[in-house]
N, C-alpha and C positions, 0 to 999 in steps of 0.2 A: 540449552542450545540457543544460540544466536540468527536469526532468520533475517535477511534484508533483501525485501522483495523490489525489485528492479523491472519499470516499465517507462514506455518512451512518454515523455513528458505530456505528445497534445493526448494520448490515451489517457494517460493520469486526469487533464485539465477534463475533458470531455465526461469520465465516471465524475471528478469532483463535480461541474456543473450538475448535470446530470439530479446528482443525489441533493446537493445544496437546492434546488430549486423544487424538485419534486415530492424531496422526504424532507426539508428543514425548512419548508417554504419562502427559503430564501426571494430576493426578487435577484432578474439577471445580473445585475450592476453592480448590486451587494456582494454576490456571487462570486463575481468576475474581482472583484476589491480583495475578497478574503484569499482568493488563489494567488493572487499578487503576493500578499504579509504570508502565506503558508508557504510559496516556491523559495522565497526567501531563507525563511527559518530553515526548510528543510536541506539546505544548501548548506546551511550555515551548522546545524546541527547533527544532522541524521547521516547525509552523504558521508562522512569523513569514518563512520564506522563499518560502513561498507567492506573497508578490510578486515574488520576485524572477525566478520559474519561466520559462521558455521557452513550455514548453507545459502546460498545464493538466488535464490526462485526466482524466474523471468515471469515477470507479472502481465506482460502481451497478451499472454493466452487468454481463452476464453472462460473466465469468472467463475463456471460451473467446475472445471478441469483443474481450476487453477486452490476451489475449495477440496479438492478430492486431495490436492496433494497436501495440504495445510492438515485435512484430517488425518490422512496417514503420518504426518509426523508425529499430531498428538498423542497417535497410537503407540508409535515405536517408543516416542519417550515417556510415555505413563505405565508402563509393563515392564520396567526395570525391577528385579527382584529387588529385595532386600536386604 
């Protein structure tokens, strides 16, 4: 199954910062550099499979709601008989 989770972009920038500086202890500038070369790529890469996706997930939500549903998928697709 194909998953492309879809959020508005300063959400996206603000979780990258966020974790870039907090958990990779990036510094801000660094930070702010690699979302630069990643918005890019991802444009260039990731976006264009968007149609191709199974399911669609609005990644807006709140982080917590947003793992509950990523769980439940792994559920659904790891309980396929045999």
């Amino acid at each position: 199954i194909k998953v492309y989770v879809e959020a508005d972009t300063e959400i996206r920038r603000e979780r990258f910062l966020k974790r870039a500086c907090a958990e990779r202890n990036q510094d801000l500038e660094n930070a702010k550099k690699h979302w630069d070369y990643i918005t890019v790529a991802g444009e260039k890469y990731i976006k264009p499979f968007r149609n191709d996706a199974d399911i669609i997930i609005n990644g807006n939500t709140n982080l917590k709601y947003f793992s509950q549903i990523l769980e439940y998928i792994y559920t659904i697709t790891n309980n396929f008989d045999d």
